[in-house]
N, C-alpha and C positions, 0 to 999 in steps of 0.2 A: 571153704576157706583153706587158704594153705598152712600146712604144714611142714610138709617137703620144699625141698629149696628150688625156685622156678629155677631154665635155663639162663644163663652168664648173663647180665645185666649190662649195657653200656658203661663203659669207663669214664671217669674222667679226666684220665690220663692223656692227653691230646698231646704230647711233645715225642720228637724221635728218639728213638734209644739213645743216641750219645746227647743228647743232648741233659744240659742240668736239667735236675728237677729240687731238688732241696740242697740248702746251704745249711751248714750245722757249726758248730764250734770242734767237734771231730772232722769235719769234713764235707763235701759233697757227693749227693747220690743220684747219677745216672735217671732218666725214666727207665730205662731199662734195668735198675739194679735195684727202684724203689718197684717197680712190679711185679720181681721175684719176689722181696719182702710180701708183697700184696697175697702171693700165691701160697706161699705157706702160712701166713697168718689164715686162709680162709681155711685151709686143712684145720688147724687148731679150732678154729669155730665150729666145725662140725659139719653135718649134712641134713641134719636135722634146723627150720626156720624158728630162732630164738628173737627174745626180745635182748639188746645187749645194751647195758647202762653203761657210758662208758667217760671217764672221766679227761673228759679235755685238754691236756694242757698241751702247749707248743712247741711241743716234739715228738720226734720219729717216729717210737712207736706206737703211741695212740691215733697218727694220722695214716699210720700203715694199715691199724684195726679199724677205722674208719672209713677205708677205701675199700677194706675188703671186706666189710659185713655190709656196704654200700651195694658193690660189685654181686656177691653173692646172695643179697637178697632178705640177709637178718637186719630187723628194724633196730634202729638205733636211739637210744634216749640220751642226748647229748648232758651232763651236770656237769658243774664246777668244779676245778682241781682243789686241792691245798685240804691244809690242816686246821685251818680260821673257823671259828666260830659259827660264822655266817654259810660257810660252804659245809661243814659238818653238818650242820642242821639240816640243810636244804636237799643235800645227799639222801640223808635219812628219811625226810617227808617223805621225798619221791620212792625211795626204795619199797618203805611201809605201804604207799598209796595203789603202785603200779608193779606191786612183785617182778624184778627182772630175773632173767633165768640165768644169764651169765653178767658179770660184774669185772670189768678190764680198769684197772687202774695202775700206777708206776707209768713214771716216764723217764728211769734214767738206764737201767740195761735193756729193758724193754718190761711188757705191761704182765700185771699177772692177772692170767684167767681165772676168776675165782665162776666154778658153776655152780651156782643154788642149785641147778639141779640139772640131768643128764638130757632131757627132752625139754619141753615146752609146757607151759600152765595156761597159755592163752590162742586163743583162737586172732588170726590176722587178714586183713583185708590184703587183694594179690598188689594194690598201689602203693602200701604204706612203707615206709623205706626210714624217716626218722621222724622223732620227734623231741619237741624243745617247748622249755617251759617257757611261758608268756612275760612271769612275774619279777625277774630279779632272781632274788632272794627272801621276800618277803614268807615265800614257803606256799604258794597257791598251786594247789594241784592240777589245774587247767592247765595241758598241753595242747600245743599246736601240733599236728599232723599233717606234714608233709610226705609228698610223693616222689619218687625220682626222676619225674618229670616235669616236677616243681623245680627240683636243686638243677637238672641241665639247664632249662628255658633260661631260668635266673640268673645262671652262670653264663652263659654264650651270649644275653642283653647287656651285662656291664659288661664282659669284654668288647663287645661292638662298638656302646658310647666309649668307654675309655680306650678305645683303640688296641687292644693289647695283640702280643705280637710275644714270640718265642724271644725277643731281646730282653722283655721287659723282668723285672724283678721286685719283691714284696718283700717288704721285711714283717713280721708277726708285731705290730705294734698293739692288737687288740686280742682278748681271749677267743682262744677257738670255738668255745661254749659259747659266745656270743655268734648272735647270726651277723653281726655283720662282717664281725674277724674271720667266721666260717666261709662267710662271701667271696672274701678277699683271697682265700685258699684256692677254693673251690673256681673263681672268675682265671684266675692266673693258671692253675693246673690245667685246666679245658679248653687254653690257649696252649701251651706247649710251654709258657712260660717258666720262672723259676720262682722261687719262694726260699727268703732266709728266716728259718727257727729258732726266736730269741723267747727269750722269758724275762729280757731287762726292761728294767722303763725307759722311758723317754728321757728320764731327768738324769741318768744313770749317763755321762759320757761315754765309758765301755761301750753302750749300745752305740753312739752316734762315731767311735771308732770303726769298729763291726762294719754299720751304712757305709761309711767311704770306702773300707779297704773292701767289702763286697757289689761296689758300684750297684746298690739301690735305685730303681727307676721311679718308687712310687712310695708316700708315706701315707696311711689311713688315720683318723682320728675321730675321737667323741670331741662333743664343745672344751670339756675339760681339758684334754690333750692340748689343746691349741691352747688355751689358758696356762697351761705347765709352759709349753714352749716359750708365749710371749715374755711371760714372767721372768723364768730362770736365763733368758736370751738362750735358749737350746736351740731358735730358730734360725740360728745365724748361722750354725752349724748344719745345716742341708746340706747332703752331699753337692756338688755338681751337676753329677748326674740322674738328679732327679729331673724326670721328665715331669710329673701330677700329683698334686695332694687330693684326698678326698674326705670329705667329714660327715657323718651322719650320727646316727646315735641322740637325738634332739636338738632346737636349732640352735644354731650361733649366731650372736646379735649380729645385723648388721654392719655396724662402723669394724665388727672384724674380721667380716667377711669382706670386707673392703679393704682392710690392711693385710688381709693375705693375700689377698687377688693381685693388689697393687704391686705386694712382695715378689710375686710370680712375674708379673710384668717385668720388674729389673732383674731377676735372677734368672727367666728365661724358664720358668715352668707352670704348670696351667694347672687351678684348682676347680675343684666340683665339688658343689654342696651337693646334698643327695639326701632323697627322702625315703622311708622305708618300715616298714614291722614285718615281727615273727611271721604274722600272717600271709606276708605273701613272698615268704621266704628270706628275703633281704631288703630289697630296694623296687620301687614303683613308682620314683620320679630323681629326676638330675636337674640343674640347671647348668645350659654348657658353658665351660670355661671363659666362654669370650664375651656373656653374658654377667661373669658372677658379679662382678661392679656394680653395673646398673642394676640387676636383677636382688641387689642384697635382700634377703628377706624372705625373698619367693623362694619355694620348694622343686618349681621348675617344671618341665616336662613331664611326661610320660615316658619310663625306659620303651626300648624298640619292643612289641608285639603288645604290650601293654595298653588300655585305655582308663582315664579318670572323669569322671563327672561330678556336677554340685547337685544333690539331692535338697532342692531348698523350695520352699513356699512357694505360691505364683507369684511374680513381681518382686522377691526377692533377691537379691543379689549371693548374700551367705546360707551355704545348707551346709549338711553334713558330704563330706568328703567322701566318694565310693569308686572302686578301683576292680578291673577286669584283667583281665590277663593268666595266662597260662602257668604263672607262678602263686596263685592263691589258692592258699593249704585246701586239704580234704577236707576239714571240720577242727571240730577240738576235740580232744578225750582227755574224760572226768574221770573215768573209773576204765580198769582192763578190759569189761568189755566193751570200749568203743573202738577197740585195737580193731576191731570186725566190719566197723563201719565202712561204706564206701565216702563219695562226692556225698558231705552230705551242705559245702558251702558251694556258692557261684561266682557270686563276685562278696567283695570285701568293703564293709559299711566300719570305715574307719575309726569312728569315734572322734574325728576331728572337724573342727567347724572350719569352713573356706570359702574361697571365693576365685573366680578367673578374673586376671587381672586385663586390661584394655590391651597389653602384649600376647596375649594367650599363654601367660607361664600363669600357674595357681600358687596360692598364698594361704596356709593356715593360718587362722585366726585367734582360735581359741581351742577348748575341748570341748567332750559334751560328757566327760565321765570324772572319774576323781585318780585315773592314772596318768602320772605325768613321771620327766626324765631328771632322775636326779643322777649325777656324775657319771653319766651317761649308760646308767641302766632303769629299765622302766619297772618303777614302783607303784605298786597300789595302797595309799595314803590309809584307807579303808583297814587293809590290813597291817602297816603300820601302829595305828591304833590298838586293834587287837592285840598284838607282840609284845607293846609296852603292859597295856591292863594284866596282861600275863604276868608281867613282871609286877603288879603292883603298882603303876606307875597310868594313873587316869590320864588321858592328852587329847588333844584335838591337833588334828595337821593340817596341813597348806602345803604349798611351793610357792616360791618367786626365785624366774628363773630358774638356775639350775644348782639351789637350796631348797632342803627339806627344811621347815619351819615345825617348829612345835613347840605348844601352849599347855602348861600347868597351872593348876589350883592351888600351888603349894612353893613357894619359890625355895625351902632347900630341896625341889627334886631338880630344880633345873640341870646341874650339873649331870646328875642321874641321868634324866631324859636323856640328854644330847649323847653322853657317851654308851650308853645303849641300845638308842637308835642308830648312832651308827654300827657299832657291833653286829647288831639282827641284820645289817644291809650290808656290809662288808663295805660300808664304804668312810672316806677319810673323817672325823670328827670335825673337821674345821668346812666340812660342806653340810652341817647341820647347827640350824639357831633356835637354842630354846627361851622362850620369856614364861612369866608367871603372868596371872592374869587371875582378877579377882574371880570372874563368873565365866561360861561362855556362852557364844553372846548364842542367840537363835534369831533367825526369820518369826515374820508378823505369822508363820505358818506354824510355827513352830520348829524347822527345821534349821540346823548347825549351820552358823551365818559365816559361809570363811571367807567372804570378802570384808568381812570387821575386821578378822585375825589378821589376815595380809594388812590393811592399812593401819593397825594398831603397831603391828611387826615394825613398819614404815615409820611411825610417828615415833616410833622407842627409838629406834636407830637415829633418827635424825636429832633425837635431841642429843643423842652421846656424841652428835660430832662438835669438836671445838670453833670457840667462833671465827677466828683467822683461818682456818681449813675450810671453813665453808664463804667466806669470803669472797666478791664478784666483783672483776674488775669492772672498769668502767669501758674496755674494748673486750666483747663478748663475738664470740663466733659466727655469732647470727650478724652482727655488725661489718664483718670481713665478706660472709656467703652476702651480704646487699652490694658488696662493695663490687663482687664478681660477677652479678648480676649487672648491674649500672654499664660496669665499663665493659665485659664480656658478652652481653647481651644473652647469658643463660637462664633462662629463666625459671628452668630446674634444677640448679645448681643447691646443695645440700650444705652444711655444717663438713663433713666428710671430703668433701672434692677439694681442690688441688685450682691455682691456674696452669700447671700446666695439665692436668687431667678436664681441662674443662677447655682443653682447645687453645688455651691461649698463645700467642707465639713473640716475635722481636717485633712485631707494629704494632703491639698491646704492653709489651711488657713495661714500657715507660712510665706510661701514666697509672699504671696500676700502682709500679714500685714504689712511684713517689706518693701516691696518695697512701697505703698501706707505710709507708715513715712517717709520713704526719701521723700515722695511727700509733705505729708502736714504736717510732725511731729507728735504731740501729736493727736492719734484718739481714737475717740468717745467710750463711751465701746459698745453699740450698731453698732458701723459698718458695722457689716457684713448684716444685712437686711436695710442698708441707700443705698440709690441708686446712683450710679456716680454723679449726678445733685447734688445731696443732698450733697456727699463727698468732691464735689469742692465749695463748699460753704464755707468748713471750714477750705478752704487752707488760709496761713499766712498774715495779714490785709496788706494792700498796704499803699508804701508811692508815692504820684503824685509824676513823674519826673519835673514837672513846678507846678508854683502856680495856674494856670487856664491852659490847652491846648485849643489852638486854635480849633477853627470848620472850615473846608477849604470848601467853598461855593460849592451848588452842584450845581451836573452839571447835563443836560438829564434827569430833574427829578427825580434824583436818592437824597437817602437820604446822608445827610451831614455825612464824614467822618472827625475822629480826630486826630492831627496830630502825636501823641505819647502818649505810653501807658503805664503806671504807673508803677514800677519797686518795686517786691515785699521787704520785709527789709527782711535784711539778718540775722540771728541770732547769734552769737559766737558760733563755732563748739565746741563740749566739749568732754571733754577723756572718760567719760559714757556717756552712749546714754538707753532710756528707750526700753524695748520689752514685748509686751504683757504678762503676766505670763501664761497662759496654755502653750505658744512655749516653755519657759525657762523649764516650769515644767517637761514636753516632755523630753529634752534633759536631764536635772537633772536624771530621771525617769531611762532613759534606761542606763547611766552611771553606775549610781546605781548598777542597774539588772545585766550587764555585771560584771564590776569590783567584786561584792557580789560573783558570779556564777563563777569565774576564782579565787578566792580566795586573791583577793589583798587589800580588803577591807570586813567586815563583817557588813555591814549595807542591815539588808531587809527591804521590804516596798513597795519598788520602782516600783513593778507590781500592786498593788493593788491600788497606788494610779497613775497610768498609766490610771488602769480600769476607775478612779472616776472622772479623767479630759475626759477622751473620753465620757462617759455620759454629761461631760459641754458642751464638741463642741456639739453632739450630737442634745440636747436642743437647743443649738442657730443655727445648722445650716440645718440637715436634719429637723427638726419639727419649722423653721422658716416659713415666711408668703409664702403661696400656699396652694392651693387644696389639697383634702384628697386626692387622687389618685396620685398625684405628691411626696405628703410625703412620700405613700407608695414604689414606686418608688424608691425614695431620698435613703431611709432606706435598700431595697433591693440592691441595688448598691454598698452601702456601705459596707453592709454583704460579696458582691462578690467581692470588691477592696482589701479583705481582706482575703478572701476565695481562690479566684483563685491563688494568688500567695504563699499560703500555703500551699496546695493542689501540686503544683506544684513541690514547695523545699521540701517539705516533703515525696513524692512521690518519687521522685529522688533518696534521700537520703535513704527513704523505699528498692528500688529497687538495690544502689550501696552497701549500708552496709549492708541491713537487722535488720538492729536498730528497726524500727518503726512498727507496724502491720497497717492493712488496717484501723481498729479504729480511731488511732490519725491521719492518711494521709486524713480521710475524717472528721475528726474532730467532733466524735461522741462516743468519752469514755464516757461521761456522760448518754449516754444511752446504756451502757455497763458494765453491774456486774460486781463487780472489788473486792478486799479482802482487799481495803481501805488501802493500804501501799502505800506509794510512790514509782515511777519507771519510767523510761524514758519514757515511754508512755503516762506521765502528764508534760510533758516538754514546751508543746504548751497550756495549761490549759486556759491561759492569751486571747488569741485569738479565742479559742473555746467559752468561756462566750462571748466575744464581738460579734461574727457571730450570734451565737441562739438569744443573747440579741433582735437584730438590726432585727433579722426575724420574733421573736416573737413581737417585736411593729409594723411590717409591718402587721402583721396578724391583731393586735390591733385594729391600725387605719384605716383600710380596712371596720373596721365599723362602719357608717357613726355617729351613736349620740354617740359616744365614742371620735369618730374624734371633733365631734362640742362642747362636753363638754369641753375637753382641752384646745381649743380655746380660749372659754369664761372665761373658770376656768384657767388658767393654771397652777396658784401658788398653787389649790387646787388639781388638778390632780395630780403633781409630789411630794406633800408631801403625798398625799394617796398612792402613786404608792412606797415611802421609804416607810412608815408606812406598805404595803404588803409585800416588801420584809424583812424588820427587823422582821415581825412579822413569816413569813414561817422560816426565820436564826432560830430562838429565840424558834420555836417550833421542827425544826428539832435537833437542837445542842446544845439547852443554849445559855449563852452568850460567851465559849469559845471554836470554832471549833480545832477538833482534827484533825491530818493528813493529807489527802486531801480531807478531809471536807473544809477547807478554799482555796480550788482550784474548788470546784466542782461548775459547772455554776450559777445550783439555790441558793448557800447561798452565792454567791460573786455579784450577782445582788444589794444586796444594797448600795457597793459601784459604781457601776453606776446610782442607783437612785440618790444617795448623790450628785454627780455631778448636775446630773441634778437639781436639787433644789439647789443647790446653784447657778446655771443661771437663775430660776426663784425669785433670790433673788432679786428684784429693790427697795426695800427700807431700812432702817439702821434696823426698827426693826425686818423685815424679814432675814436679814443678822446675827443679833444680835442670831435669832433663831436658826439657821442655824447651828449657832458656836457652839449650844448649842447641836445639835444633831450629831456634827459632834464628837466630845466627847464622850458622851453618845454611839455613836453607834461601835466607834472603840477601846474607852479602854475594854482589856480582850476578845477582839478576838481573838489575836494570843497566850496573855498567856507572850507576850514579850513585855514590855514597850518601847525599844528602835524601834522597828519595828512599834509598834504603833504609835509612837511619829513621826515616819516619813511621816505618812499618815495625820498623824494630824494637824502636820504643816505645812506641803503641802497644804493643804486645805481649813487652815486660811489663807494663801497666797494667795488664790486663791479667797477667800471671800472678804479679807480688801485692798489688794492691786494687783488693775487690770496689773499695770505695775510694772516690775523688772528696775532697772538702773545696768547697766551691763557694764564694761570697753567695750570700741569699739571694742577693735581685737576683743575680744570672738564673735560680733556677726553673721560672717559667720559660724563659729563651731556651735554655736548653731542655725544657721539655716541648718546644715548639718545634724547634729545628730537630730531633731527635726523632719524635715521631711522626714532622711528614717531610724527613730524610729523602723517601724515597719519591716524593710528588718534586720537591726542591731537584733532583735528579732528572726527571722526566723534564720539563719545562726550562732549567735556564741555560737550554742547547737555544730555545729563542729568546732569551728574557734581557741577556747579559751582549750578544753581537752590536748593539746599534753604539751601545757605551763604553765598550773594549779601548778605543782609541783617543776621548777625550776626558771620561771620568767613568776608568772601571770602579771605583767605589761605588757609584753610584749603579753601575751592572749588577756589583754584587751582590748590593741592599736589596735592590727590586725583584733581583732570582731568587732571594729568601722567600722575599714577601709574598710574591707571586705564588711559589711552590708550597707555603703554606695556606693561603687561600685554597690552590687547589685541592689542597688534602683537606679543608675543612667543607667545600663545595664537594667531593666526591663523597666525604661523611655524611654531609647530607641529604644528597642524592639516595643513596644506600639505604638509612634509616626509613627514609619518604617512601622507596620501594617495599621495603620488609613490611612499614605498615600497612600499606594499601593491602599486599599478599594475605597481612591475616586477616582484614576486614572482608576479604572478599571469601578466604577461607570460610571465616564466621558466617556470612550473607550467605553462603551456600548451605551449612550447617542448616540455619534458620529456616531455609525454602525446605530442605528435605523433612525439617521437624512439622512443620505445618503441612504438605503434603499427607505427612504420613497421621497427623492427626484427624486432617479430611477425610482423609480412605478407610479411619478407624472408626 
């Protein structure tokens, strides 16, 4: 065994000398000026191989003594800084348990080497490089024993998934004594990257000053953290320039792994849950960023070189969780002499119950021990118990969630318990809940029942809430997710999702809008990315059907139920009723277009300002919150929702009259020399800009810092993106397009940019702007004031006032014509000629009529094909289950 120090050990110093490597409140240090620190701190340690306790905190010089007793070869016993109660103690355990020979603590001139003693007391295996307690603070002497082939593997796999790169930068959100904060050091230094050394919290502004003025790329977190964030709104405060969040340290529920994911989507940065213990250094699974949505829940992948398997029953689906890979420690050590020990683990039998889910991401389930993650450090309950009885204080523990629970005999301890339980754990008072409880309870075996505790926990809690706070309207969340199901046809759609997270676009949003106001009346202008949960939130206040409802005693342990439920107030039905304005305008739009085009009215306009509401849905619904890949998607879909069924009538039409050439049936005149007169071949003009529009930002945003700038930028994107299109009108035409110059795709782009920026309008004086260029951009386009005027005030309509109040009959009409706009558009180029000269009224009734037949005939088409698709899906299913039951 060694005692002598082997030759120089690999670095983890991976950046070039000038480049940064540490950010401080004094300053920044060079790789190259933090390497000399490295080289004289290893002189101070000696030449002789010591075990060094060293006390963590995040700064310079403990990460200097860290890198050099790494580098040169002395093992490391990472503890907790500070003067707390909880880290004195745990200090102490471990110094008594595992005598260190030198003891490095101070972090503000730098560390003092205190030596117990000039040599060594213990014998060391030639792999073992550090080690770190398993427990918290609870005071358990079991170390984990890592190798320094442990800490590279581990560190060069999360750089890989997270991409990092000498740009990227960390700020210390988590202790370094933590493995996962040590991760985060260690992943970024081994990249060439930088790292900023704070010791503020999250909640602390100072710190989220610091993050901007040091352009931060990345922020780490426990569940907790992201709890502080949502809470105190700290999250609104992300620099810019974060490129990734990441959270491990125990899970985060779902619905908020969804509201950051989602966060990320409009802010333009990508989060990763991440799965992981001491055991196998940091991390041994991720779920990728573009998954986290969908994926809520799951633990994810396997990091790169890594592999996970289910150790479970035959024919079972849940085992225990067990994990391979080049990062899973040498063993554990009880006592000093297992310092000695080699490989004495393989792989790593997690303690956690799981399952692969039908995606191949895994999903923990349960545990199979009694440690679990309280404020994101992992506690053994077990000893919890012990800690208290020390004190005097008899208890039984649980968790729910990510509270420590515990139960007294005696209810004046409660207060006791709670405040030193957390004390012995160093963690906040208000993340521990203590009840009294007459006995506790046991299994028919005899052993300590803590699923009574937990739902006894549950039943107390539920009776302290008031009765109007627990209250249920009569429009619940689940009632919204049916209603997106129905009309969106998702059939996995969640409480959590979104219409526009669920696909929805301007050929759905109609009939959704209005059936969701029958639900809850006046909605939000942002609705369409609020999630069902969020929706029924804002259903109509309640009035209690009694002054207080009774609580009817439980029974079986089960929580108290109430005996009637509050009846929402009803409001005075009224002869107008409000509807969104882009449906109204919709409907207005294509009335327009018909009646103009059949000669029963001479008012134009109606197409162009058709174009400049589709650019608003546009903005709010395919480039709402999601992944770049998924927008691109969004965007293509839409092109095709609109393409295929043109392509179709137009083809038709091409093929029974011979009206149309193969050009406008594939909707591609604009890239077809033409002699600039108008002709039935620009009859479709309207729908062709919209197709190439919607393909060409699928191309767009297919590119990944184009995708992320919008994100962050958005209000700056889409006035650049008008400012490009006015700017290409203005160079190709002036300011007044002749002929089918005002049809051809690129100079009618600006009225879908226009749209779009005026949905990036969310404040008055941006709105204020808006108006200003919505003027500006339309008068003396067409050379006609009155056609202008109609686009104009279409759009100040669409700026100042989100809702129309509209008499009630009209509002199925305008939900008919609104949402089959665009079939009414396809068809009455035949519907309305034959009647043009003796009774366009009558053209114009029948091109309705017609155009909505065919959008309720192409719905049903659609429908009829989807289902046959899954029947036959299913019918396949069937033959292969039966097959394989014959062959069994």
């Amino acid at each position: 065994m060694l005692k002598t120090l082997p030759a120089p050990q690999p670095t983890l110093l991976g950046g070039a000398d000038d480049n940064i490597a540490l950010v401080t409140e004094a300053g920044a240090l060079t790789y190259a000026e933090l390497a000399g620190k490295v080289v004289e701190r290893r002189a101070e340690l000696g030449d002789i191989r010591r075990l060094v306790m060293l006390q963590a905190s995040n700064a310079v010089e403990p990460l200097v003594t860290y890198l050099a007793a790494l580098e040169a070869g002395h093992p490391i016993l990472l503890v907790a800084p500070g003067e707390d109660e909880a880290s004195v103690r745990h200090r102490a355990s471990l110094a008594e348990r595992f005598d260190p020979d030198v003891i490095a603590d101070g972090a503000g001139n730098g560390p003092i080497l205190h030596e117990v003693r000039v040599g060594t007391a213990h014998e060391f295996s030639p792999d073992l490089a550090l080690l770190v307690s398993t427990s918290g603070s609870t005071g358990s002497p079991k170390l984990v024993r890592l190798s320094r082939q442990n800490l590279l593997s581990n560190a060069r796999a999360i750089g890989e998934y997270l991409r990092l790169t000498p740009e990227d930068r960390a700020a210390t959100t988590l202790p370094m004594h933590y493995c996962y904060g040590l991760s985060v050091i260690n992943s970024h230094l081994i990249a060439g990257a930088s790292v900023v050394l704070t010791s503020r919290s999250v909640t602390d502004p100072a710190f989220w000053d610091g993050a901007a003025a040091n352009q931060i790329t990345s922020f780490a977190g426990v569940p907790y953290t992201f709890e502080l964030l949502e809470a105190g709104e700290f999250i609104d405060r992300l620099p810019s320039s974060i490129r990734y969040l990441t959270q491990a340290g125990g899970r985060l529920a779902p619905e908020a792994v969804r509201r950051v994911a989602r966060l990320g989507h409009r802010r333009g940065f990508e989060f990763f849950v991440m799965y992981g213990q001491t055991e196998a250094t940091a991390r041994m699974a991720y779920v990728p960023a573009e998954l986290a949505e969908q994926a809520a829940g799951a633990i994810g992948r396997p990091i790169p070189g890594g592999r996970l398997r289910i150790d479970a029953e035959p024919g079972a689906e849940i085992g225990e969780l067990v994990y391979e890979g080049p990062n899973v420690m040498l063993g554990y050590a009880e006592a000093p002499a297992d310092f000695a020990l080699g490989r004495t683990v393989h792989e790593l039998r997690t303690g956690d119950l799981a399952k692969q889910r039908s995606d191949g991401l895994f999903e923990v389930v349960g545990r199979m021990n009694r440690f679990v993650k309280v404020y994101g450090l992992r506690v053994d309950l077990d000893a919890v118990e012990r800690l208290l009885a020390e004190e005097g204080i008899a208890a039984r523990t649980a968790s729910a969630g990510e509270r420590l629970l515990v139960f007294v005999r005696a209810e004046r301890q409660v207060d006791a318990a709670r405040t030193r339980a957390a004390a012995l754990l160093g963690i906040p008072a208000h993340a521990v809940r203590a009840y009294p409880i007459a006995e506790f309870p046991c299994t028919s075996s005899g052993k300590p029942d803590f699923v009574t505790l937990v739902r006894y926990a549950k039943l107390l809690e539920d009776r302290t809430v008031e009765p109007d706070a627990a209250a249920e309207g009569t429009v619940s969340a689940e009632t919204i997710r049916e209603l997106f199901i129905e009309l969106l046809g998702c059939s996995g759609a969640t409480v959590d999702d979104s219409f526009a997270g669920l696909g929805g676009d301007s050929l759905s949003y109609v009939e959704v809008s209005l059936r969701l106001e029958d639900l809850l009346g006046r909605l939000p202008r942002d609705w369409p990315s609020q999630s069902a949960r969020q929706l029924a939130a804002t259903a109509p206040a309640l009035v209690p059907a009694t002054a207080a409802a009774p609580i009817n005693p439980a029974a079986d342990g089960e929580p108290a139920k109430r005996v009637e439920k509050p009846k929402p107030a009803r409001s005075r039905r009224t002869y107008f009723r409000r509807i969104e304005t882009p449906a109204a305008l919709r409907a207005i739009a294509i009335v327009l277009i018909v009646a103009t085009h059949a000669d029963l009215i001479g008012v134009k306009g109606g197409a162009h300002l058709l174009l400049a509401v589709a650019g608003y849905n546009l903005a709010r619904f395919q480039l709402a919150d999601a992944p770049g890949a998924t927008r691109v998607r969004r965007l293509a879909r839409s092109a095709l929702q609109i393409a295929v069924p043109a392509i179709l009538w137009i083809g038709a039409a091409a093929v029974i009259s011979g009206k149309y050439t193969w050009t406008t049936v594939l909707l591609v005149n604009n890239l077809v020399p033409g002699d600039g007169a108008w002709n039935e071949q620009w009859q479709f003009w309207f729908l062709e800009a919209a197709v190439w529009a919607m393909l060409g930002l699928a191309l767009l945003f297919a590119v990944r810092p184009i995708d992320r700038f919008e994100r962050r930028h958005p209000w700056a994107f889409a006035v650049a993106l008008l400012g490009a299109t006015l700017t290409a009108r203005l160079a190709l035409t002036g300011i007044e397009a002749d002929r089918v110059e005002r049809y051809s795709a690129v100079l009618v782009l600006w009225c879908l940019a226009l749209g779009w920026v005026i949905a990036r309008a969310d404040t008055t004086w941006k709105r204020a702007a808006v108006s200003a260029a919505v003027v500006a951009a339309t008068v003396g386009f067409f050379g006609h004031p009155g056609r202008e005027a109609v686009v104009i005030v279409g759009l100040l309509l669409l700026i100042w006032t989100p809702r129309l109040r509209i008499p009630r009959p009209l509002i199925p009409i305008v939900r008919l014509l609104a949402g089959a706009s665009l079939f009414i558009y396809l068809t009455h180029w035949v519907v309305y000629p034959p009647w043009e000269a003796t009774a366009p009224w009558l053209g114009t009734a029948l091109s309705l009529i017609v155009g909505v037949a065919a959008w309720y005939a192409y719905r049903l088409i659609g429908g009829w094909l989807g289902a046959l698709r899954v029947r036959r899906q299913r019918a396949s299913v069937g033959r292969a289950t039966a097959e394989a039951a014959v062959s069994g």
